[in-house]
N, C-alpha and C positions, 0 to 999 in steps of 0.2 A: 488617667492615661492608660492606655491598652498595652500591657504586657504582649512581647513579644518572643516567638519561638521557632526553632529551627526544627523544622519535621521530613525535609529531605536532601541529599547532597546526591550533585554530581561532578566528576571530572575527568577531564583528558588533557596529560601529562606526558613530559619524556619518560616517566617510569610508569606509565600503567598507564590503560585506556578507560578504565573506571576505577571508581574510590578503591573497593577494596586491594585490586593489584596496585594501585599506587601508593596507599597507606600500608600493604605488607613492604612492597620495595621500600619506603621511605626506613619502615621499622627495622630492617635488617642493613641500611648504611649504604643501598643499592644506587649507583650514578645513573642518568640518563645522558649525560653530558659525552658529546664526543665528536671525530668531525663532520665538516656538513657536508650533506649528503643529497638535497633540495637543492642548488645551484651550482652550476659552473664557476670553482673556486679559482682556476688557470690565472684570473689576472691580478690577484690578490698577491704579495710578497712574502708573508704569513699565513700560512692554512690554517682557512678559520674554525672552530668549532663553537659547535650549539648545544643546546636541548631540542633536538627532534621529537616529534611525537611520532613512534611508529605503528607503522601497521595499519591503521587508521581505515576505516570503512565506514563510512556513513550512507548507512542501507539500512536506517532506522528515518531517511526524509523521503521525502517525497521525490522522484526522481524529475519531474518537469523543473521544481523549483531548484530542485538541486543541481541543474545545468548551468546557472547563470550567478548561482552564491561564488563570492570568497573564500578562501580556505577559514577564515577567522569563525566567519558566518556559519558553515556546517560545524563545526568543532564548538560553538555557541551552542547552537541547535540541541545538537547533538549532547553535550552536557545539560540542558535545562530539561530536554524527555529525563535521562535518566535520572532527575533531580524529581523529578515528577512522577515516574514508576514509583523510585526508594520511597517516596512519601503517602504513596496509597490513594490521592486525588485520581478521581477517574478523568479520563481527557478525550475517552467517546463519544461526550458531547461537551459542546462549546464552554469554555471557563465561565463566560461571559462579566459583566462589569465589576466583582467583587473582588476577581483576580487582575495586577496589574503584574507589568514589568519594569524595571532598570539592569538593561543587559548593556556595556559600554567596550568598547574596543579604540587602539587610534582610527580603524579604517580598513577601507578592503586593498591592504597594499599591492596584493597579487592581480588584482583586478584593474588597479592604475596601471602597473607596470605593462601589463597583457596590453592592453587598451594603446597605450603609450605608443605601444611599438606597430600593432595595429594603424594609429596616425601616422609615425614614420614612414612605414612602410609603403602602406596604402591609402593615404590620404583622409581627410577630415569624413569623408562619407563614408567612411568602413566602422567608424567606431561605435560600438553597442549602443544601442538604444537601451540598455540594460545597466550599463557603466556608471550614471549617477546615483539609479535606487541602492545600487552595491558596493560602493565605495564611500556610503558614508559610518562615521562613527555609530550612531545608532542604526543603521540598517539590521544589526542582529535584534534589536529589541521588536523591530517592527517584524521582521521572521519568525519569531519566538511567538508573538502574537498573532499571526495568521497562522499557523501551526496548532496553538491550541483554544485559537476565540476567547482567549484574554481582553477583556475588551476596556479594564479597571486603569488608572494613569500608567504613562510609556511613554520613559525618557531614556537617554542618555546620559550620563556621567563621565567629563573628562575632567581628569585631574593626573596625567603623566602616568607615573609606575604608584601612583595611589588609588587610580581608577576603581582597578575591583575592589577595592577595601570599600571605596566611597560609593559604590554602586550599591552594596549592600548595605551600609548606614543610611544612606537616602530614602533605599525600599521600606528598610525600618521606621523612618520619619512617617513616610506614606499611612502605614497600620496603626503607628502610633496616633496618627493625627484624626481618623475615620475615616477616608477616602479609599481602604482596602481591607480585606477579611487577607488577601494573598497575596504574597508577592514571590515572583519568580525574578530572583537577581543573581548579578553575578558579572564574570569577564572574558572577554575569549582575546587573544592576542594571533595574529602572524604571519611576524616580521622578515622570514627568510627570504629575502630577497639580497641581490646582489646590492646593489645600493643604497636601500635601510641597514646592510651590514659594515657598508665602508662610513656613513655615517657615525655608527657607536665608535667606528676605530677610531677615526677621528680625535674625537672626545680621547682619545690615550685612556679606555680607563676598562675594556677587555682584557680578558687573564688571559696568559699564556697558555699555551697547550703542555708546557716540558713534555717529558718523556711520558706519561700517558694522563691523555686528554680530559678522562674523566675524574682525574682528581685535581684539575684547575682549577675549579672556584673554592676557596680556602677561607670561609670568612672569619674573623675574629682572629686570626693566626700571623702570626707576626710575620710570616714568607706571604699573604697574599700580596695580588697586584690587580685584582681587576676581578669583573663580573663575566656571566658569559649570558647571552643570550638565546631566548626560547622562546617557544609557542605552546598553545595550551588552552586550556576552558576552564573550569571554575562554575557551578551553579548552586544554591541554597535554595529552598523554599522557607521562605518564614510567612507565620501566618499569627494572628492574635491569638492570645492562649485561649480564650474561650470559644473562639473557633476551632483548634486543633482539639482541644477537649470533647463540643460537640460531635466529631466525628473520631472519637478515641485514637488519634493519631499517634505516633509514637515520637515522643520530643525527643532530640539529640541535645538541647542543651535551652537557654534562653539567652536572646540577647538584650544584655543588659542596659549595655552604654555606648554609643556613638561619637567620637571627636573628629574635627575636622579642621584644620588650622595653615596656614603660611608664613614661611621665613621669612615672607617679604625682604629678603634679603640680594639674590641673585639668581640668576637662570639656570644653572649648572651645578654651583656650589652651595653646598649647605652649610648654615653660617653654625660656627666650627661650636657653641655653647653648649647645641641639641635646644632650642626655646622652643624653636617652635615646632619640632616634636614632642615636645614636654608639654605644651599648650595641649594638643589634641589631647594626650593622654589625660591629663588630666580634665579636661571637656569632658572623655568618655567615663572617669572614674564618679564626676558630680554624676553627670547622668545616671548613673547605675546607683549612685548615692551607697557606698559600699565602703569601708575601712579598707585602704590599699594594701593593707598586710595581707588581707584576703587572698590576693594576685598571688598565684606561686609560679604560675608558665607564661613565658614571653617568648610568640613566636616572630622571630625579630626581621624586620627587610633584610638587613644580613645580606648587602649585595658580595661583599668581599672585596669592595675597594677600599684606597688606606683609608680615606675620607669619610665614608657612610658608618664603618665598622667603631670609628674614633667618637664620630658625633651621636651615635645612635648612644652608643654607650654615655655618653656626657647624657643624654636626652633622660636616660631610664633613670639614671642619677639625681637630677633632679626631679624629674615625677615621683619618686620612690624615697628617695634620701638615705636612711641607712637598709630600709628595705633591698634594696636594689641588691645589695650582697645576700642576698635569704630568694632574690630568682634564679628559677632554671628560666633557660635562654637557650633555643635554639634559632639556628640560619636552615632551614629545609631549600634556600637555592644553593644550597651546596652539590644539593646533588640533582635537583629540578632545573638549574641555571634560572633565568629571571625573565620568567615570561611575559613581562613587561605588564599591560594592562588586566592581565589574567589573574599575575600573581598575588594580587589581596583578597580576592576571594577563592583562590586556591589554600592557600595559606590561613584564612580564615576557616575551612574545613579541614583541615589541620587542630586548630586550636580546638575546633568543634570537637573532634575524634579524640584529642589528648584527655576532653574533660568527660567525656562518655563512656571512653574502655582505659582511663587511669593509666595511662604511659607515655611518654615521650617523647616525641621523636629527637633524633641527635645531629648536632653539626657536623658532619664528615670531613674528615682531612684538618679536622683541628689538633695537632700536633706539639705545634711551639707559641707559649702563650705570648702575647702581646704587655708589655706594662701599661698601655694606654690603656686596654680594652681586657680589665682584669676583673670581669665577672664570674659567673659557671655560665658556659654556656653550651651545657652535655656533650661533651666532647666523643664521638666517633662512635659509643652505642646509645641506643634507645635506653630510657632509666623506668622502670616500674615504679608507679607510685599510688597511695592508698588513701589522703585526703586535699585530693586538687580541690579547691572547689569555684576558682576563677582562673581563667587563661584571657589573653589579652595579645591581640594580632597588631603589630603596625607597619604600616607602610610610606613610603616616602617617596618622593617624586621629582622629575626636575621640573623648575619653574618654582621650587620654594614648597608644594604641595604633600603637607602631611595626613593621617587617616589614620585614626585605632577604632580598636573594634571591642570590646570589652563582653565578655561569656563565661556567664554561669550556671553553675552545672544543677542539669533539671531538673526539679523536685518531684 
């Protein structure tokens, strides 16, 4: 089976437009989270706050195509070039069929909404001729691939807030199986819209703002209440080791092992044991076929609701046993918020980066520990450390949809 390896990373976050400002913010405990700023909040009763990505310029696309893209879609784009620079593949001429993609999103929500109001307004004949190629969940993979003549498989991955995590085990599948030398994967999310925001309220399970915004999402902490929402990108290049070899590329890590599993339990709630995130993890621990004591860093979904932070912890518990006490554990939506389809493979270069430059990133705003949810889980700084030699990303999803990602550090 073909070994697999990670040789370039991109992303676009509320704390940085690419990796390294987003992985310096993340290291020094820095929030993106604050309120929003993309919508007219007036009819809301609570002012809502997000993870914004700011500043954002995508004048690295093509400007024709870039008239009629989603925001999801450019912030896609846009993360999988710079995942493509970082890795040294020239993209001058065509990928052509050895490189594929799985780039997954919910969808071009901006693009319905726009649309939407469009019909409203002016009637069924006003609405884009452009409106179904850009509103669907893979539309960014098919962008990604006219962009750089990737011409190798190109799907989509939906699996809820597991998505990027499972977008990036899939493309793995892909290499490992022979039907790719590359793959260009990853997530892009966003959701700011007025009405995908009344939505999550919904659901009761949004953090307050209290007295300053950017220290709302609390996970592991006995005061949390809720997640907060975001947008964002996420892109990897993994490519087979003897491919990355052949062109002396420089490996950020290897991926080991891939899980992918369901609670088949309920739509919303996760059934309270942790099983079947336990299932995945240890899916991705056979796969990797490694001694679990190995694992020293778990970069954990960590949404910050009472729910995810109780079971998630039940979950490691079981995959690990008494290991699970000897993990660091961090939530990086603490200060990212939770950029829904983005964030597994955000987060997964996260884990990439902890086992490449040997440090940590830290939970923010962990304060007052919980008895449920009584691990380490790096409480408020970054921690230096000197033999990681596995980190392990998971994600969880509503509709039951778990993902781990398992990575070892590259010899």
């Amino acid at each position: 089976m073909n070994r697999i390896v990670v040789t370039g990373l991109g992303a676009i976050t509320p704390i940085g437009n690419d990796v390294p400002s987003t992985w310096q913010a993340l290291l020094e405990g820095r929030s993106g989270i604050g309120y929003v700023t993309r919508f007219d909040t007036s009819a809301f009763t609570d002012r809502p706050i997000a993870g914004e990505v700011k500043d954002f310029q995508p004048d690295t696309l093509p400007p024709k195509q870039l008239r009629h893209m989603d925001r999801y879609t450019q912030l896609a784009c846009a993360a999988a070039l710079q995942a493509l620079n970082d890795s040294g593949i020239d993209i001058s001429h065509p990928l052509g069929p050895e490189c594929g993609v799985v780039f997954s999103a919910s969808g071009g929500y901006h693009v319905i909404d726009e649309q939407y109001r469009v019909f409203a307004e002016k009637g069924p004949r006003r609405v884009s001729p452009f409106m179904i190629t850009h509103m669907l969940p893979d539309t960014s993979s098919g962008a990604i691939a006219v962009l750089t003549g990737a011409m190798g498989p190109n799907i989509a991955v939906t699996a809820a807030c597991a998505t990027g995590a499972a977008s990036v085990g899939e493309a793995a599948e892909i290499i490992r199986r022979g039907d790719a030398e590359v793959m260009i994967a990853g997530g892009a999310e966003a959701p700011l819209i007025p009405v995908i925001y009344a939505g999550f309220a919904a659901l009761r399970a949004i953090a307050t703002p209290g007295d300053d915004p950017s220290t709302a999402c609390k996970p592991f902490d006995r005061r949390r209440d809720g997640f907060v929402i975001a947008e964002g990108a996420g892109a990897l290049i993994l490519e087979s080791l003897e491919h990355a070899q052949a062109r002396r590329a420089r490996v950020y890590a290897e991926l080991a092992g891939y899980g992918s599993s369901n609670d088949a339990f309920d739509m919303a709630a996760s059934e309270d044991s942790g099983r079947g995130a336990a299932l995945a993890i240890d899916m991705a621990l056979r796969k990797a076929a490694i001694d679990p004591t190995r694992v020293g860093y778990v970069n954990a979904h960590g949404t910050g609701t009472l729910m995810n932070d109780r079971v998630e912890t039940h979950a490691l518990k079981r995959a690990f046993a008494k290991h699970a006490y000897r993990l660091a554990i961090s939530s990086t939506k603490s200060m990212t918020g939770h950029m829904m389809g983005a964030s597994g493979a955000v987060e997964a270069i996260f884990s990439v980066l902890a086992l490449d430059q040997q440090v940590l990133p830290p939970t923010a705003h962990y304060e007052e520990p919980d008895p449920e949810c009584d691990l380490d889980y790096v409480p408020q700084h970054a921690r230096l450390v000197s033999n990681l030699e596995a980190a392990l990303s998971t994600s969880i999803g509503l509709g039951g949809h778990n993902a781990a990602l398992l990575f070892t550090k590259a010899e």
